[in-house]
Each structure stands twice: as C-alpha cells, then as structure tokens.
C-alpha positions as CSV (number, residue, x, y, z in Angstrom):
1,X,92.6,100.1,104.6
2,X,90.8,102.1,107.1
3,X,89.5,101.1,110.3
4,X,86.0,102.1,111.6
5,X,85.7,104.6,114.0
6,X,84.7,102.9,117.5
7,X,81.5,102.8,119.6
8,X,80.4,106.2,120.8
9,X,79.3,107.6,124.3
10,X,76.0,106.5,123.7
11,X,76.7,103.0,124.0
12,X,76.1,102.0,119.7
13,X,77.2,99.0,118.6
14,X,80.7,99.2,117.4
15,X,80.5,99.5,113.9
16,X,82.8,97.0,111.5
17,X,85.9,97.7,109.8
18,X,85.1,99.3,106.3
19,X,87.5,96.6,104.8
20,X,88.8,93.2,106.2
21,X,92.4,92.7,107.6
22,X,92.7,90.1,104.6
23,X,91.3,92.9,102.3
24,X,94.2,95.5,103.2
25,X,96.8,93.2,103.5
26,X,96.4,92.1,100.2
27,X,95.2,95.2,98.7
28,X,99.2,96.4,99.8
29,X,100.9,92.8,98.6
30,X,99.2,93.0,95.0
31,X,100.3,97.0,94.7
32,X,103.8,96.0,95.9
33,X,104.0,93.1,93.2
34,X,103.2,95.1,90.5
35,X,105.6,98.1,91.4
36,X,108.0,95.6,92.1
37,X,107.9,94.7,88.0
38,X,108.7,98.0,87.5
39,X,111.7,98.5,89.8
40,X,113.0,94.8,89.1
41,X,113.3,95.4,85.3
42,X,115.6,98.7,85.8
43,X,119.3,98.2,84.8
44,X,120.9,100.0,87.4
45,X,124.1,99.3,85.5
46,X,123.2,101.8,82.7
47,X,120.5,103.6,83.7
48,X,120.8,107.6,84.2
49,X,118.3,109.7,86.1
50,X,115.7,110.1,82.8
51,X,115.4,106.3,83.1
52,X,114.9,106.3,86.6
53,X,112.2,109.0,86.2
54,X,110.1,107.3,83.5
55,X,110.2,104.0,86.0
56,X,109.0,105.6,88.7
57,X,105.7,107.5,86.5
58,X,105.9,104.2,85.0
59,X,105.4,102.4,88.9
60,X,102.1,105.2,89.7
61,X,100.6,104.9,86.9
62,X,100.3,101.5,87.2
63,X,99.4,101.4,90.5
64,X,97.1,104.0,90.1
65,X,95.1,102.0,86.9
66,X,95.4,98.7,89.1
67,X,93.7,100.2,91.6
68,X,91.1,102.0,89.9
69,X,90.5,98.2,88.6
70,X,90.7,96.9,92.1
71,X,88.3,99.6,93.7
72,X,85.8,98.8,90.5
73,X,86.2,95.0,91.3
74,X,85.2,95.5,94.8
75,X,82.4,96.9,93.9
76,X,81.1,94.4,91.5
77,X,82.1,92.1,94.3
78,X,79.6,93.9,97.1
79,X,77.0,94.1,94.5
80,X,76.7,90.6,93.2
81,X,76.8,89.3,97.2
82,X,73.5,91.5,97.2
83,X,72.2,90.1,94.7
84,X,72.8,86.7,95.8
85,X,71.5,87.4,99.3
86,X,68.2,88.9,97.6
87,X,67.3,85.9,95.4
88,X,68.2,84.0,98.7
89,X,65.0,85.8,100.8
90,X,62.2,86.5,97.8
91,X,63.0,82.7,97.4
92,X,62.8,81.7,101.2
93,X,59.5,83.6,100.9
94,X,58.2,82.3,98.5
95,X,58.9,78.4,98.7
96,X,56.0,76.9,100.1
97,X,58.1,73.7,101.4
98,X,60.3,74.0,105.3
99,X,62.3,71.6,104.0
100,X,63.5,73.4,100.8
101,X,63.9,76.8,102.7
102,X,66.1,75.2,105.7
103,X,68.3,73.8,102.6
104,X,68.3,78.0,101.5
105,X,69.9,78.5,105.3
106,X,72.0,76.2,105.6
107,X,73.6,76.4,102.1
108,X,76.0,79.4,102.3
109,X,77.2,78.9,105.4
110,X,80.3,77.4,106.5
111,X,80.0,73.3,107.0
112,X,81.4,73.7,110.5
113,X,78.7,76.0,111.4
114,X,75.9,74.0,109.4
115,X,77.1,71.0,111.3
116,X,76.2,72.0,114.4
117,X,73.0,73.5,113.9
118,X,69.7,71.3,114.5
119,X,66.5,71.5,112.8
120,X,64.6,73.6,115.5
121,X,68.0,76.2,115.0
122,X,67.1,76.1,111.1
123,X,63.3,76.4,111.6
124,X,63.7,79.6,114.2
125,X,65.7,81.3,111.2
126,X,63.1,80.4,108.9
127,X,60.8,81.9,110.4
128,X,62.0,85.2,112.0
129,X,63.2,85.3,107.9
130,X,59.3,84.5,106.6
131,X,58.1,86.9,108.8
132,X,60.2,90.1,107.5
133,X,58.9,92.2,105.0
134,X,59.5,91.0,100.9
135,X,63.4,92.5,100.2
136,X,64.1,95.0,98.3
137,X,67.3,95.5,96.3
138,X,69.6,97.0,97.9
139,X,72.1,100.1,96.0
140,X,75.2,100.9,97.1
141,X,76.2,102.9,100.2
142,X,78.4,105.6,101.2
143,X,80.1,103.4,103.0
144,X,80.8,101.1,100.2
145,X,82.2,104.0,97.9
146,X,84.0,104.5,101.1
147,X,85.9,100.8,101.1
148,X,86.1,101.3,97.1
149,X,88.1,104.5,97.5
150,X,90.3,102.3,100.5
151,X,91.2,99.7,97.9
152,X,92.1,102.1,95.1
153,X,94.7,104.1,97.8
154,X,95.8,100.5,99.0
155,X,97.3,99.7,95.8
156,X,98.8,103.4,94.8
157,X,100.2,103.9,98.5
158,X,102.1,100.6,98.4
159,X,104.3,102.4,95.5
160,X,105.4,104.9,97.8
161,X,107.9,103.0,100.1
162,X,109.7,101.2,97.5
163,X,110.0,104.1,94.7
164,X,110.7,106.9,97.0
165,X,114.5,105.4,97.3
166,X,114.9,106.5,93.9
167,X,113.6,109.7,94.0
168,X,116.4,110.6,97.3
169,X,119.1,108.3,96.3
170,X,121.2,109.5,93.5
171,X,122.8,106.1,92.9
172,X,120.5,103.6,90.9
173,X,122.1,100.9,92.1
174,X,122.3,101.9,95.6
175,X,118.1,103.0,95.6
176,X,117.7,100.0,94.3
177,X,118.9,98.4,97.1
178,X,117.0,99.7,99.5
179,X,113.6,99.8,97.2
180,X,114.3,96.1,97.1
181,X,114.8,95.8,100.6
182,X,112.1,97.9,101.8
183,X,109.9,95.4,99.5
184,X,110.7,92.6,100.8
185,X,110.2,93.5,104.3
186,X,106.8,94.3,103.4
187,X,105.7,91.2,101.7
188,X,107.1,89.2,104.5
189,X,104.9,91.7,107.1
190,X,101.8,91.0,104.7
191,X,102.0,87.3,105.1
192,X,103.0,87.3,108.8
193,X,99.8,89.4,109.3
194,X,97.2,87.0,107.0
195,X,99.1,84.2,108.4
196,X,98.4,85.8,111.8
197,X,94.7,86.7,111.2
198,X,94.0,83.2,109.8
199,X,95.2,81.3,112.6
200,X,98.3,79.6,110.6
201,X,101.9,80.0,111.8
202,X,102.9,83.3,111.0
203,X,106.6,83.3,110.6
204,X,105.9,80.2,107.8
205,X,103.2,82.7,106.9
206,X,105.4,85.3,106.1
207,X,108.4,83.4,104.1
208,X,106.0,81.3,102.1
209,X,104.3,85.7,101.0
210,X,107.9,86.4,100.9
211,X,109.2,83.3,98.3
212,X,105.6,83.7,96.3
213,X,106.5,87.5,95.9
214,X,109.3,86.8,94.7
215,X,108.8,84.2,92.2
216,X,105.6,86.3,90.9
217,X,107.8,89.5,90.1
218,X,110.2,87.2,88.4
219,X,107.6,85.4,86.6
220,X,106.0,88.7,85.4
221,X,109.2,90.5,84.7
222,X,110.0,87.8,81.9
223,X,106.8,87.5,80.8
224,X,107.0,90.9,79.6
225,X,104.5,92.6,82.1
C-alpha cells in the first residue's frame, strides 16, 4: 500500500503512511492465498491452454471481487473506530464524575501504556479533552477513499506475479512451477516483514507465513473454494 509523501520545505509535520505496514503486508498475503486456490487446483497434467486461460480470469476476478470486499471492509472499519471515538468524547463531556471519565481514557489504551500513567497524567487529558468544543461526527475523507482504493489494488496486484508465468510459459507444468515458486517466496517475504515490524524473529516469522500459507491453500482447495 502506498506510502505518504514526506515533510515539505516548509517544515510540516510528516504526514502518516495512508495504510500500515501490517495493512499492506497482509492486504498482498490474503490476495496471494486466494490466487493461489486457483493456480493449485489446475491439473497441469491435462490441462491445454483454454484451461489455463479460464484459471487465470478465474484468479482476477477473484481478486478483484476480494478486494472490492476488502476495500469496503476497510471502510466500515475506519468508520465504526469514529464512531467509537465520538461516543468516547460527547461521553467524557458529559459525565459529571473525574473518576468515570479517567476510566473513558484509560480504557482503550494499551495496559502497558495505562500502567504507567498517574492520576495527574489522566486528569491533564481530561481536561485539555472537557475543554474542546462538543464533537461532531466525523464523514470520510479523501484520504480514506484513498487507503480504500490501496487495499482493493493490494489484493488484485498480488495476482500478477504468480499468474503471469502462465500467460509467457507455454508449458502448464513448467508455469506452474515458477507461479508456485514465485508464491512462496512472497508469503515467506510477508511474514519476514510483519515478523520484522512486530519485533518477533523474522526468519521464524517468515516460515511459520510460509507453512500457514500453505496449509490454508490446501485447506481451501479441498474444501471446494
């Protein structure tokens, strides 16, 4: 997904990436799983070039549909996180007990963080919070339809590397080869970059994306989808 553009001359604030590195990462794993189900259930043993055609429309049009559905999801996501964070001020404004609205602060945010904050951190939150103007609902941006549209290519583009074999290699089984492996390489990237970003060990990272892959296609494959 795309990156924000960086600070400019004037000395702005940098301004955040329109989606997280653990939104593109697994925006790309999910498209490759499900064009992976396409490529896996292809007998290269029979199959002539009309078969290898319908899989790979097959493979968009998937991705494409999975993506409109992830892009809408996203969406739905941002909003309802609105939401939430507007019943969270009307209600901190309205609460007449400190006690109640420190609770409201502390409440959605990480226990490491809540830990270590003390009641005159809480009340100075409280009350630069009381003293801003009653919320209004908040609609969606540009820049959200922006991160919706960088979901929906996330999915479809993830098709590309592992179909294209079959549309330059004549061979079934020998594009299938190299769609496979092309696949694979990616998933284990994808892991080894979350497992990266999260702080975890990211060669373990990127086998345990790798194996999960794996068993996922194969699970959805002889489930039928």
């Amino acid at each position: 997904m795309t990156a924000a553009a960086g600070a400019s001359t004037t000395g702005a604030t940098p301004r955040e990436p329109v989606l997280t590195p653990v939104d593109r990462v697994s925006g790309v794993i999910f498209g490759l799983i499900m064009a992976l189900t396409f490529t896996g259930s292809l007998s290269v043993a029979t199959a002539d070039r009309a078969e290898v055609r319908e899989m790979l429309i097959g493979a968009l049009g998937c991705n494409i549909a999975w993506g409109l559905v992830d892009a809408v999801m996203y969406i739905m996501a941002i909003m309802a996180e609105r939401g939430r964070e507007f019943i969270l001020l009307r209600e901190l404004h309205s609460t007449p007990d400190p006690a109640r609205a420190r609770a409201l602060i502390l409440a959605p945010l990480p226990q490491v963080v809540a830990e270590t904050m003390e009641t005159d951190d809480i009340e100075r939150v409280r009350s630069r919070l009381a003293g801003m103007p009653e919320p209004d609902r908040q609609g969606l941006t540009l820049r959200d339809l922006r991160a919706a549209f960088a979901v929906f290519l996330l999915v479809f583009l993830s098709t590309l590397p592992i179909a294209l074999p079959f549309a330059f290699i004549a061979e079934p089984h020998r594009a299938l080869r190299v769609s496979n492996g092309i696949a694979l390489v990616m998933l284990f990237l994808g892991g080894y970059l979350l497992a990266r970003h999260s702080g975890h060990r990211p060669w373990v990272g990127g086998m345990l994306t790798l194996a999960v892959g794996v068993v996922l296609v194969w699970a959805t494959i002889a489930l039928g989808g």
